[in-house]
C-alpha positions as CSV (number, residue, x, y, z in Angstrom):
1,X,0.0,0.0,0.0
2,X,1.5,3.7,-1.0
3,X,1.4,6.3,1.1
4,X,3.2,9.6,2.5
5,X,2.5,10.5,5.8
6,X,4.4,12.4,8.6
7,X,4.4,9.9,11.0
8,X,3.0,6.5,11.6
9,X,3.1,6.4,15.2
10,X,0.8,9.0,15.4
11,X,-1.9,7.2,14.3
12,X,-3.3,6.5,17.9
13,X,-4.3,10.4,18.5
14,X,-5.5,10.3,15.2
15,X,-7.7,7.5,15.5
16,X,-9.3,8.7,18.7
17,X,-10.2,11.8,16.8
18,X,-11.6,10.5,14.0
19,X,-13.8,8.4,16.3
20,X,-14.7,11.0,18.6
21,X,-15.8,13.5,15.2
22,X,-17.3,10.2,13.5
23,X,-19.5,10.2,16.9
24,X,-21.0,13.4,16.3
25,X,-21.8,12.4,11.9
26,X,-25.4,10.5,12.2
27,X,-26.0,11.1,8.3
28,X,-22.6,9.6,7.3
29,X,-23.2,6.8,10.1
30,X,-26.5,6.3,8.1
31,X,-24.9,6.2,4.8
32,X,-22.1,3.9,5.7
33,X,-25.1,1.0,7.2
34,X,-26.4,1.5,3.9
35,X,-23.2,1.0,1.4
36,X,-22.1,-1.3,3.4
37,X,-25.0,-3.1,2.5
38,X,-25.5,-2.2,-0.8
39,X,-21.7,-1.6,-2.2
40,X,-22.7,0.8,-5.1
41,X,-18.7,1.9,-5.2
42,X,-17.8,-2.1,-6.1
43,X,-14.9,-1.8,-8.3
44,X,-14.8,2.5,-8.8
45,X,-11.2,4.1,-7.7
46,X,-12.1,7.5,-6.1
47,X,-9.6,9.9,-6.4
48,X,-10.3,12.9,-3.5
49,X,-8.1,16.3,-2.6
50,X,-9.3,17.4,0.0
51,X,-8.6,18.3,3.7
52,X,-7.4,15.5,5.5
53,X,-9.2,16.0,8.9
54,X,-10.8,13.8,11.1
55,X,-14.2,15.0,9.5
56,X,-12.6,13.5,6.4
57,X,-11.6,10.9,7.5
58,X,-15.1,9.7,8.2
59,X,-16.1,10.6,4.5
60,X,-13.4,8.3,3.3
61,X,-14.3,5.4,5.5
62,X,-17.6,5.5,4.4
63,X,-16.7,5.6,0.8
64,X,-14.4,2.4,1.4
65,X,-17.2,0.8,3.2
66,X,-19.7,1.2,0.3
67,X,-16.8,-0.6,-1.7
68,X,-14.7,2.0,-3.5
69,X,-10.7,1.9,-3.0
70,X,-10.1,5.3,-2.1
71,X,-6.7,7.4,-2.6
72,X,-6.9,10.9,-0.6
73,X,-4.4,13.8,-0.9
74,X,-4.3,17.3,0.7
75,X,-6.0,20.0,-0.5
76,X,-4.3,23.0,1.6
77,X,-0.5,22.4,2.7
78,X,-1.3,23.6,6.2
79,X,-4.5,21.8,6.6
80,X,-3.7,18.1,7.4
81,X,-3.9,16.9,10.6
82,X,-1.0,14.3,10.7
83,X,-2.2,12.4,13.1
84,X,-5.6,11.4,11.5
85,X,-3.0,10.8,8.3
86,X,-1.2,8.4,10.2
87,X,-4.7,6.8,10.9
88,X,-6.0,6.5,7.9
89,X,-3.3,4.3,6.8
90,X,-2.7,2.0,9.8
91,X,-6.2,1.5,11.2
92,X,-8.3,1.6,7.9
93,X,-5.6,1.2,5.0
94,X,-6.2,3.9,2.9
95,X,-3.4,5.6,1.3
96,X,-3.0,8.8,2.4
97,X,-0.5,11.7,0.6
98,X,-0.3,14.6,2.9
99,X,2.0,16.1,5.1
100,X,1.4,19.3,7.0
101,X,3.7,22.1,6.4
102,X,4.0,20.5,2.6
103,X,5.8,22.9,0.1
104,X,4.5,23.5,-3.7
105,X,6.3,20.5,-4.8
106,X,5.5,18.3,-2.6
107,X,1.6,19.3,-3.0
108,X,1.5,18.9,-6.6
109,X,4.0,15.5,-6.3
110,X,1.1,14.3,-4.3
111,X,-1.8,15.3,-6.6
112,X,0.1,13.0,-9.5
113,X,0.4,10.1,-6.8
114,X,-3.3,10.4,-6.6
115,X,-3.8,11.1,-10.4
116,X,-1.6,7.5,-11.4
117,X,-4.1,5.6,-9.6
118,X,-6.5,6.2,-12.5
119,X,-10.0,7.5,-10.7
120,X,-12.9,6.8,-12.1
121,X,-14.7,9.5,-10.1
122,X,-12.7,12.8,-8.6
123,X,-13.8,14.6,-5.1
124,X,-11.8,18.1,-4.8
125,X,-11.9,20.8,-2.7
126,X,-10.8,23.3,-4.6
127,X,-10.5,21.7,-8.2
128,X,-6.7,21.5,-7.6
129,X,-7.6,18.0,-8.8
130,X,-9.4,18.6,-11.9
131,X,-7.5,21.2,-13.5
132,X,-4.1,19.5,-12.6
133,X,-6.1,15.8,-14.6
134,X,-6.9,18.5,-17.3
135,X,-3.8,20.6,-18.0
136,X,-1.5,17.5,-17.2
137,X,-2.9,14.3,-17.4
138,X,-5.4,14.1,-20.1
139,X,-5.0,10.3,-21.1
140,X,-6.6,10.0,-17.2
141,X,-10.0,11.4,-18.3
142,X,-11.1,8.6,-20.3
143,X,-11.5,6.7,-17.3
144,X,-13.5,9.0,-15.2
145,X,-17.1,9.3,-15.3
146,X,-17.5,12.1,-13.4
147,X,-16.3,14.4,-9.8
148,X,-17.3,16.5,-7.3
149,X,-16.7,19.7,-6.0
150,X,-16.7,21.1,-2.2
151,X,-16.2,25.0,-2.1
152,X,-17.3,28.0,-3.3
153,X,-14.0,28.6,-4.9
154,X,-13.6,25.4,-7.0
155,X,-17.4,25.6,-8.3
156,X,-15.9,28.9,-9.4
157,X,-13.1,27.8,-11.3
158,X,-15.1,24.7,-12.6
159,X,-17.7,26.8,-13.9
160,X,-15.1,28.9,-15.9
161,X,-13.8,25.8,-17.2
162,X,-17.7,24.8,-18.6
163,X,-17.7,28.2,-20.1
164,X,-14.4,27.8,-21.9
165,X,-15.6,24.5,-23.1
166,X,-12.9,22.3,-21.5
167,X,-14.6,21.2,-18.6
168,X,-13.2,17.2,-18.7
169,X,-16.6,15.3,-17.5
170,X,-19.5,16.2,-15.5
171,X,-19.0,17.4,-12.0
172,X,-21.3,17.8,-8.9
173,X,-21.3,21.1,-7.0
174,X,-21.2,20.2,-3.1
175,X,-21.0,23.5,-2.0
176,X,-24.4,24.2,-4.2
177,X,-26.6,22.3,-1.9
178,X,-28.7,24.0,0.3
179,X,-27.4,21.2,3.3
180,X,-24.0,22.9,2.2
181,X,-23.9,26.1,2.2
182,X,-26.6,27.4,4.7
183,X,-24.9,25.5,7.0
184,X,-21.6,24.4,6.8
185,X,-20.3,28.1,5.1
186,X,-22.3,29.8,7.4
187,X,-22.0,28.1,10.9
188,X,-19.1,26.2,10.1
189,X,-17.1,28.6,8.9
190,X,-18.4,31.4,11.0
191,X,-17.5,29.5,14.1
192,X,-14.3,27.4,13.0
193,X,-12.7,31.0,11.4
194,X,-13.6,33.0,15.2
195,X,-11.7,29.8,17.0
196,X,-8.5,30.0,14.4
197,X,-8.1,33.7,15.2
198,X,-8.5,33.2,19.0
199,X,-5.6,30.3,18.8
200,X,-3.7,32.3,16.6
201,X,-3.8,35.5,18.8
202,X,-5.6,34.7,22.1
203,X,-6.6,38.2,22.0
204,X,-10.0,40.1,23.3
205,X,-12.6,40.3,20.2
206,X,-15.2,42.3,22.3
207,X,-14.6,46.3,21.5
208,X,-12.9,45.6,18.2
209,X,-13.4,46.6,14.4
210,X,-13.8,43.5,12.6
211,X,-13.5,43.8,9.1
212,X,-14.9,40.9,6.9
213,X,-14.6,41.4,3.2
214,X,-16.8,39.3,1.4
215,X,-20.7,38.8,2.3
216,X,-21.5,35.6,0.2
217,X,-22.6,32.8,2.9
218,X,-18.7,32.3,4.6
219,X,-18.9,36.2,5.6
220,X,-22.2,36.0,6.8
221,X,-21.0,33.1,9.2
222,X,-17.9,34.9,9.7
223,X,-19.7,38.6,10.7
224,X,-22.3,37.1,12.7
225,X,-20.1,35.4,14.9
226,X,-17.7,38.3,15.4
227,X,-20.7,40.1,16.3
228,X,-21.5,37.6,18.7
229,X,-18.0,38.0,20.6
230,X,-18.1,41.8,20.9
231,X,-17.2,43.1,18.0
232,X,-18.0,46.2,15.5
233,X,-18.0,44.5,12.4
234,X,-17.6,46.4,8.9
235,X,-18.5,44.8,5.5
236,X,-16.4,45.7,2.4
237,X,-18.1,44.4,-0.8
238,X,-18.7,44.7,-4.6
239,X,-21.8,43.1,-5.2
240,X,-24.3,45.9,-4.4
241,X,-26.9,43.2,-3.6
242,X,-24.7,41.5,-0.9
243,X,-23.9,44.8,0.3
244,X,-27.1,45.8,1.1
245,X,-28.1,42.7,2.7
246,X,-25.3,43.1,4.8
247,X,-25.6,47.0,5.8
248,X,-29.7,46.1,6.5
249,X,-28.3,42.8,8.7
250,X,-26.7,45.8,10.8
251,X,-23.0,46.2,9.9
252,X,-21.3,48.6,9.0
253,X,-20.6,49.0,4.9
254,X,-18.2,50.9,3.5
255,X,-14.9,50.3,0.5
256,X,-11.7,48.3,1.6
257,X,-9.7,51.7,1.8
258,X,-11.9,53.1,3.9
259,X,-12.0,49.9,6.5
260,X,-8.3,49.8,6.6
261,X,-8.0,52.8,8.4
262,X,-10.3,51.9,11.2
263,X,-10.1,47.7,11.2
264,X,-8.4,46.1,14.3
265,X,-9.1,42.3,12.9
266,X,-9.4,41.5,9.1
267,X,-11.0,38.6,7.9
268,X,-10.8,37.9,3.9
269,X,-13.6,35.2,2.3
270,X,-14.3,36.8,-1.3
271,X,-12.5,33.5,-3.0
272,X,-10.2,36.6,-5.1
273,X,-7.1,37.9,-5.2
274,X,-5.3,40.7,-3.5
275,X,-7.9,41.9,-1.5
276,X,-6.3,43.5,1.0
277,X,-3.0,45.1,-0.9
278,X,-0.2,47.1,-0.3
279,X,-2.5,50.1,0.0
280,X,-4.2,48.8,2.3
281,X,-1.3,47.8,4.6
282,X,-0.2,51.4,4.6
283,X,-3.4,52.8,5.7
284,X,-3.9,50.3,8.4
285,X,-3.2,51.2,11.7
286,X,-0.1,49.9,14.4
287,X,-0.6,46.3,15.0
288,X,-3.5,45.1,12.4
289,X,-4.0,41.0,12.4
290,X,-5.1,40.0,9.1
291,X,-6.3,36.3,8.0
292,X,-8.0,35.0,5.1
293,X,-11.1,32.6,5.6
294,X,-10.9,32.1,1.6
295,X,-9.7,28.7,-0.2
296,X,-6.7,29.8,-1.4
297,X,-3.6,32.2,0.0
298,X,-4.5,34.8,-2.5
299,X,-6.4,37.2,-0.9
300,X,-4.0,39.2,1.3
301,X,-0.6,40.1,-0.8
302,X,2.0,38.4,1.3
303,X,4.4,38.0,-1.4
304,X,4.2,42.4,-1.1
305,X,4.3,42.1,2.8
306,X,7.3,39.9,2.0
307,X,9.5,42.2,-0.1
308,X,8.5,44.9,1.4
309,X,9.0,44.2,5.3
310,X,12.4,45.1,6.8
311,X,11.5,42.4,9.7
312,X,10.0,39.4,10.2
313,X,8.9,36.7,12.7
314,X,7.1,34.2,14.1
315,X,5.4,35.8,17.4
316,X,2.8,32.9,18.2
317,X,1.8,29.1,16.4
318,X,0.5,30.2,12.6
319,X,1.2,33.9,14.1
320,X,3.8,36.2,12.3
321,X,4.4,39.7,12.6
322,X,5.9,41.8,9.8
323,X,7.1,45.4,10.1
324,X,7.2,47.9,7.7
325,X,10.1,50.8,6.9
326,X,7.8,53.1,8.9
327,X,8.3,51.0,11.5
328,X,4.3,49.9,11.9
329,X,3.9,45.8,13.0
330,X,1.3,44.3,11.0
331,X,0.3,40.6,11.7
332,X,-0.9,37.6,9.6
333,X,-2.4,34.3,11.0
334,X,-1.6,31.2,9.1
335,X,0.1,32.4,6.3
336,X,-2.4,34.1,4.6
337,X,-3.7,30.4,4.1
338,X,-7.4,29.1,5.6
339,X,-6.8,30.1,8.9
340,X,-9.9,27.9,10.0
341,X,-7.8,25.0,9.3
342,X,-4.4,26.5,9.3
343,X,-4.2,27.5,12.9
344,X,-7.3,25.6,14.1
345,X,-9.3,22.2,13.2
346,X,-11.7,23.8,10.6
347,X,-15.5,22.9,11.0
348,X,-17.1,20.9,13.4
349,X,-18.1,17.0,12.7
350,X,-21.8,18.2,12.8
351,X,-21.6,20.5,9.6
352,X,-19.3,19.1,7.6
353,X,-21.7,15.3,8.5
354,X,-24.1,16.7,6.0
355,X,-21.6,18.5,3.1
356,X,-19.9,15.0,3.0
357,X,-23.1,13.0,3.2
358,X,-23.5,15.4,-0.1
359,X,-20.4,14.1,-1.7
360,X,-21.3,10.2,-0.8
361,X,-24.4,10.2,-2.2
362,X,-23.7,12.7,-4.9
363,X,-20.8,9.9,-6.3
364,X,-23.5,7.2,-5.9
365,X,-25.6,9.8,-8.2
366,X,-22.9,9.9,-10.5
367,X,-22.4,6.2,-10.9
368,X,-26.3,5.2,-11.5
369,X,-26.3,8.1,-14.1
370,X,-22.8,6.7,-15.9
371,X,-22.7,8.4,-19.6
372,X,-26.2,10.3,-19.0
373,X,-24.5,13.5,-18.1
374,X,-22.8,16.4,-20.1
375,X,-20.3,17.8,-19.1
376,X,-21.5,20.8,-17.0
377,X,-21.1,22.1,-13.1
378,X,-24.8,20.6,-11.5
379,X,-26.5,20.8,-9.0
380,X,-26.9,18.5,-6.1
381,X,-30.1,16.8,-7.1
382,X,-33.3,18.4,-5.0
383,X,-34.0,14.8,-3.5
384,X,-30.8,14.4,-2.3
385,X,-30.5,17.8,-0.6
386,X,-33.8,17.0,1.3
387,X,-32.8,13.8,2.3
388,X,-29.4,14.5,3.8
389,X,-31.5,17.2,5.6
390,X,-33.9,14.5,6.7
391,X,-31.4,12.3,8.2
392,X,-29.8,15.0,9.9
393,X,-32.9,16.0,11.7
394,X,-33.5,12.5,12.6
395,X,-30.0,12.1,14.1
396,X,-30.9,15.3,16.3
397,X,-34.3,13.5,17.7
398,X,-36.4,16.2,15.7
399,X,-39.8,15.8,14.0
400,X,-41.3,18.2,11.5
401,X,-45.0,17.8,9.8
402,X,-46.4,16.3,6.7
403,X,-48.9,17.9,4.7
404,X,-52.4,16.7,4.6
405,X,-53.7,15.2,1.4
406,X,-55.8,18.1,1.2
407,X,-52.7,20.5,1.8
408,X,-50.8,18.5,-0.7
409,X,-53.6,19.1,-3.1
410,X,-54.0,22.6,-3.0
411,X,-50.5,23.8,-2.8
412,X,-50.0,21.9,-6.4
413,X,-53.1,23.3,-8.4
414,X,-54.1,26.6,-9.5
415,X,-57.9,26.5,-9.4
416,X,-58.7,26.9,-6.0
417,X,-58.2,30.8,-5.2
418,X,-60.2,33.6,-3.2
C-alpha cells in the first residue's frame, strides 16, 4: 500500500479523533449502514483532494465501506492533521498523501500520486484536482465518469472551465446544496474561522473593528459570529446586492480603503485575489492581524508584505508579525492560508456530516447516471439535498409535519383561489 505521511506512530491520537468527530456524523453513520449493504462503489477508484481532517476521515471510510478503493491527498498544505494521516493508513488502510507544512512541490508531487491511480470519479476541494487531470494528465480522463466539487471557490473555477468549453466530465457542485452552504459556510465557517483567530492571537474580540470582506454565505458566518464576541463589524463588498443585505443585517458598509483605516481584525472570504493590498497595509493602523477565511492564500498580498517588510517573525503558532520601513507591526495568522484550518481544526463533525453525506451520495448519483451527463457544473439533485437534511434531523431527535392530502392538493393546483 502507498502512502506519505508524517508519522505512523501518530496514528493513535489520530484514530481517537476520527472516532470522537465520527460520533457526532449521524447522516454519514446512516450512509455507511447502507453501502455497506448495498456496495454501489464495487470496483470505482475514487480519487479525493481534500482536507485530510478527522471530519474527512469519516467521509473516506464511508466511501471504502460502500466498496470503492479510495486514494486521498491534501487540498491546503497547512491543513492536514498528521495524526488522523497516520490513521487512515494504519487502522483503515487507505493511502493517504499529505503532510502538514508541505511545500509547492511536494503538494502537486502528491496530486500526480493520486492522479496514477487512474480514478474513475474525482472529489476536490478546490479543483486542484481537476484542472491538474486536465492541463496535465489528459489520457486520465477517459477513465473518469465524473467528480465532485466542495467549495465555493472550485465551483468557481469549474464553472469557468464549462464556459471555456474544457470542462473534462461532468462534476457535482457540493457547496451548491442548500445542506451545504446554509450550514456548513455559514456556521461552520463562522465558528471554525472566530476559534483559528482566538488560537492564533488569544486576544479580546469584544470592542474591536472587525473587518470581513466578502458577504457571500462564509462572511455572513464569519460577521455574525464576530458580532456575537463583541465586535463592530464592517463589511467591504462589490456586489451591491450583498452589500445591502449586509448594511440592512446591521454592519457597517463601506470600500476596503476606507476599513483599513479603522479595522483592528481583518478577515478575507471573497474567493479573489489581492484583497487587502499594499494600499491597504499602509493605511492600516499599528498592530493590524489580518487572515484569510478564503480557499486559497491569494487574498491578502503576502508576497508584497514579504518584499516589502524590513522584519519578520514568528510571534505565536501560525502567528507572524511583519514590520514595515515606517516602522508599523502588521500581523498575519496562518500564512495568509485558511486560517480555520491552518491555525485551528476547521469545522465541526456536525456540519461538515451533511456536506460530505452530499459528496457520498452525490458519487453514488454519478455512478447510477454513468454516460447520462454532459459535461457541466450541476447541481446536487433536490431529493438528495432533502434527504441529507432529513437524516440529519432524525439524528438530532427532531420531528417536522407532513402535509395533509388536502394540503398537498391545494398547494399543487391553481384553481382553488379567493
Amino acid at each position: 500500500m502507498e502512502y506519505d505521511v508524517k508519522d505512523l506512530n501518530l496514528h493513535k491520537a489520530g484514530k481517537d479523533k476520527i472516532e470522537w468527530t465520527g460520533s457526532r456524523m449521524p447522516v454519514l453513520k446512516a450512509l455507511s449502514e447502507k453501502f455497506k449493504k448495498e456496495k454501489p462503489f464495487e470496483g470505482i477508484t475514487i480519487g479525493a483532494c481534500l482536507h485530510v481532517t478527522a471530519e474527512t476521515a469519516n467521509l473516506v471510510r464511508v466511501l471504502k465501506d460502500g466498496g470503492a478503493d479510495v486514494y486521498l491527498t491534501a487540498s491546503n498544505p497547512l491543513s492536514t492533521q498528521d495524526e488522523v494521516a497516520a490513521s487512515l493508513v494504519k487502522d483503515y488502510g487507505i493511502s493517504v498523501f499529505a503532510v502538514r507544512g508541505e511545500d509547492r512541490d511536494l503538494y502537486y508531487k502528491h496530486i500526480y500520486k493520486v492522479l496514477d491511480k487512474k480514478p474513475n470519479i474525482t472529489i476536490d476541494d478546490g479543483a486542484d484536482l481537476v484542472s491538474t487531470l486536465f492541463s496535465e494528465r489528459k489520457d486520465l480522463i477517459e477513465n473518469v465518469i465524473g467528480g465532485t466539487e466542495e467549495t465555493t471557490t472550485g465551483v468557481i473555477r469549474l464553472k469557468s472551465m464549462e464556459k471555456d468549453g474544457v470542462l473534462p466530465y461532468p462534476v457535482i457542485a457540493v457547496n451548491d446544496a442548500y445542506t451545504k452552504h446554509l450550514f456548513d459556510n455559514r456556521y461552520g465557517t463562522g465558528q471554525s474561522t472566530i476559534d483559528g483567530i482566538l488560537r492564533a492571537t488569544n486576544m479580546l474580540i469584544a470592542g474591536k473593528t472587525f473587518v470581513v470582506s466578502g458577504y457571500g454565505w462564509c462572511g455572513k458566518g464569519v460577521a455574525l459570529r464576530a458580532k456575537g464576541m463583541g465586535a463592530s463589524v464592517v463589511v467591504t463588498e462589490v456586489d451591491p446586492i450583498r452589500a445591502l443585505e449586509a448594511f440592512m443585517d446591521g454592519f457597517r458598509v463601506m470600500p476596503i480603503r476606507e476599513a483599513a483605516k479603522i479595522g483592528d481584525i481583518f478577515v478575507t472570504v471573497t474567493g479573489d485575489k489581492n484583497v487587502i493590498d499594499k494600499e491597504e497595509f499602509e493605511l492600516m493602523k499599528e498592530g493590524a492581524i489580518m487572515g484569510n477565511a478564503g480557499h486559497f492564500d491569494v487574498e491578502i498580498n503576502k508576497k508584497y508584505l514579504e518584499e516589502v517588510a524590513i522584519s519578520k517573525r514568528r510571534v505565536r503558532h501560525e502567528l507572524d508579525e511583519y514590520t514595515l520601513p515606517s516602522g508599523k507591526k502588521l500581523y498575519l495568522i496562518g500564512e495568509g492560508r485558511l486560517l480555520n484550518l491552518a491555525s485551528a481544526e476547521g469545522h465541526p463533525g456536525e456540519v461538515m456530516d451533511m456536506s460530505f453525506a452530499n459528496q457520498a451520495l452525490a458519487c453514488e448519483y454519478l455512478i447510477k447516471n454513468k454516460g447520462k451527463l454532459e459535461k457541466k457544473v450541476y447541481r446536487v439533485p433536490e431529493e438528495i439535498d432533502r434527504n441529507v437534511a432529513y437524516i440529519k434531523l432524525k439524528g438530532m431527535g427532531v420531528e417536522i409535519d407532513t402535509l395533509t392530502p388536502e394540503q398537498e392538493k391545494y398547494i399543487n393546483s391553481w384553481n382553488e383561489g379567493t
